[in-house]
Structure formats: structure tokens, C-alpha cells
N, CA and C of each residue as an Amber inpcrd file, in Angstrom:
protein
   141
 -57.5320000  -6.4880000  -1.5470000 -56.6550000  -5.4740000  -2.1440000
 -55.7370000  -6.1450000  -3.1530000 -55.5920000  -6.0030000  -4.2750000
 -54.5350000  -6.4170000  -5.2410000 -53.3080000  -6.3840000  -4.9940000
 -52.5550000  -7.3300000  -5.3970000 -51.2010000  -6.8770000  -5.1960000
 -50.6360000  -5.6980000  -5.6050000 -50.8670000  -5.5030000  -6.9080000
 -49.9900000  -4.3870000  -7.6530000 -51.2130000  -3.9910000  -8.5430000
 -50.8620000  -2.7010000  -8.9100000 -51.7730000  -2.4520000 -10.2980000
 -50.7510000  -1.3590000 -11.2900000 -51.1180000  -1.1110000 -12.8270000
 -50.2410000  -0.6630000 -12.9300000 -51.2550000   0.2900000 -14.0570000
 -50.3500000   1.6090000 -14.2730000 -50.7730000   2.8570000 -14.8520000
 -50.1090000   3.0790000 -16.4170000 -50.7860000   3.2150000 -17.8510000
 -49.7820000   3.3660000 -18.5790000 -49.9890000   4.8570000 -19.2060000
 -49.0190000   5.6300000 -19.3630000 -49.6210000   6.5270000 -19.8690000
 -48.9620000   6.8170000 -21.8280000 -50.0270000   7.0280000 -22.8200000
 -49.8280000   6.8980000 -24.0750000 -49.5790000   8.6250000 -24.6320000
 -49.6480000   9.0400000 -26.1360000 -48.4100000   8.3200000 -26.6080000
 -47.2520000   8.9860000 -26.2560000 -46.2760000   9.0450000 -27.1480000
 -45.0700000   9.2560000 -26.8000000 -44.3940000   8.2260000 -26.0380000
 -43.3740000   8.8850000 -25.0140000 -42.6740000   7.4560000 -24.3030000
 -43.9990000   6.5540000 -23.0710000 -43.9480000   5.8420000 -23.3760000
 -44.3570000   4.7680000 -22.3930000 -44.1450000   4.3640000 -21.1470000
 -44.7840000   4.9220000 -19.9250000 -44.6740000   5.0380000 -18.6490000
 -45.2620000   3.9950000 -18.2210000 -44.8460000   3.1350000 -17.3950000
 -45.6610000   1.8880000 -16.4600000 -45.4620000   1.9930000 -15.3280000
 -46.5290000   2.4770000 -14.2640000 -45.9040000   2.2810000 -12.9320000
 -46.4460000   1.5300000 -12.4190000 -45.6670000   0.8650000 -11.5400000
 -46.4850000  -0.7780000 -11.0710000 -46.2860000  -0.5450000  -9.3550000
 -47.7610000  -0.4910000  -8.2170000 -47.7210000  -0.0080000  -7.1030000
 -47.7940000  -1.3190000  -6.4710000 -47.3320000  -1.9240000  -5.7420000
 -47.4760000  -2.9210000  -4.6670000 -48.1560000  -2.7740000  -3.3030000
 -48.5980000  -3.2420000  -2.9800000 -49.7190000  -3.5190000  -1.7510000
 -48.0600000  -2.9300000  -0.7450000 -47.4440000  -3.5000000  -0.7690000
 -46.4530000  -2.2970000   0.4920000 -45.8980000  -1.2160000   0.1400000
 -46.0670000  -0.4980000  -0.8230000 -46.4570000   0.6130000  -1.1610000
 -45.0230000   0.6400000  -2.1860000 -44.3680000  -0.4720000  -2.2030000
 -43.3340000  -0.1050000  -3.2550000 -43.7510000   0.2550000  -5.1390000
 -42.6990000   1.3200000  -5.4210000 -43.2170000   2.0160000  -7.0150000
 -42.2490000   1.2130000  -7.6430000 -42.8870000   0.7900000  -9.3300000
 -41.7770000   0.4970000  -9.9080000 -42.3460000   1.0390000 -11.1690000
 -41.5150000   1.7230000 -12.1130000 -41.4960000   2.4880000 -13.1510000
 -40.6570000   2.1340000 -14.0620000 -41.4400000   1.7070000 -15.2370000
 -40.8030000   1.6990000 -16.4060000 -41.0470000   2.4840000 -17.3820000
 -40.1110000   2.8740000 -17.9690000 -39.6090000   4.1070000 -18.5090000
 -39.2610000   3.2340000 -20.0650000 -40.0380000   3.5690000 -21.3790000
 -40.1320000   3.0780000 -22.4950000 -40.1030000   3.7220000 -23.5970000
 -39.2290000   4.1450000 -23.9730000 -38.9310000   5.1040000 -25.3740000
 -39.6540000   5.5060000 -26.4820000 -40.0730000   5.6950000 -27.0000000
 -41.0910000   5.3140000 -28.5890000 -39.8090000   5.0060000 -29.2710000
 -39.9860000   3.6730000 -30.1500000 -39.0270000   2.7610000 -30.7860000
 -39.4000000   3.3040000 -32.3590000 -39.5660000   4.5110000 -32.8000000
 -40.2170000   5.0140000 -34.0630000 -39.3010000   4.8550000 -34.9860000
 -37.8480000   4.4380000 -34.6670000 -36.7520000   4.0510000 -35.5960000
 -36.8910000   3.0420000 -35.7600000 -37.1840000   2.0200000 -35.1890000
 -37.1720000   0.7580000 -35.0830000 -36.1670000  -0.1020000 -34.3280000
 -35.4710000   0.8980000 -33.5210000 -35.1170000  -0.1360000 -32.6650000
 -35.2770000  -0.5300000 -31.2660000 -35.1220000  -1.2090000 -30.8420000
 -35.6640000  -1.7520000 -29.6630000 -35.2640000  -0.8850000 -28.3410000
 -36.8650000  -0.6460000 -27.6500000 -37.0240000   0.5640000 -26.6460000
 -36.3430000  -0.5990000 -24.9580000 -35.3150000   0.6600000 -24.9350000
 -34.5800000   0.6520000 -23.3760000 -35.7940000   0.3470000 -22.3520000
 -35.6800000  -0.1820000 -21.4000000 -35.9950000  -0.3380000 -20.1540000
 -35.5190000   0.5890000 -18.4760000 -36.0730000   1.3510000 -18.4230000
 -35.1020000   1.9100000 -16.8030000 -36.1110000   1.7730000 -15.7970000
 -35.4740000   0.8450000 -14.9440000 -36.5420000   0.3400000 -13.7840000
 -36.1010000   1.2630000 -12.3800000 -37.1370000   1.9050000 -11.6480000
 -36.8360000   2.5410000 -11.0740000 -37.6830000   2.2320000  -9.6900000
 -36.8080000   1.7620000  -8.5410000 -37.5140000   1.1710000  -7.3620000
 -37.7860000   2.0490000  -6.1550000 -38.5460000   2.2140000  -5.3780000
 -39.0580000   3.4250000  -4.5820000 -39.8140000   2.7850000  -3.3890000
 -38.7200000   2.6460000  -2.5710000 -39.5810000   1.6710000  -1.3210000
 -39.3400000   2.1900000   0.0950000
């Protein structure tokens, strides 16, 4: 079993969810940077 695997979903904002073998979620939450400036991070833990 993998440790983690992770899901991205395109376009618009940029979703990563990263699942861990003990079932913890972690979600990153990624802006579209279409201005050019640099896309926020919100990590969101679920255990």
C-alpha cells in the first residue's frame, strides 16, 4: 500500500489532496496566479 497518493484537480484553482496510509487528508488549496503573483498555500489537516 503506498504511503500517500495525491489527486490534482485542473483548471482554475489547484486542489492537491494528499491521503496517507492512516487515513490522514491533507489539502492544498492553490489559487490561479493569472496576475502573476505568487499563489497562497492553505494546508488543511483531517485526521
Amino acid at each position: 500500500m503506498p504511503w500517500a497518493w495525491a489527486s490534482v484537480e485542473l483548471p482554475g484553482s489547484s486542489n492537491v489532496m494528499i491521503t496517507t496510509a492512516r487515513g490522514i487528508q491533507v489539502v492544498f488549496m492553490l489559487p490561479s496566479s493569472e496576475r502573476g503573483a505568487p499563489a497562497s498555500v492553505v494546508l488543511a489537516v483531517h485526521g
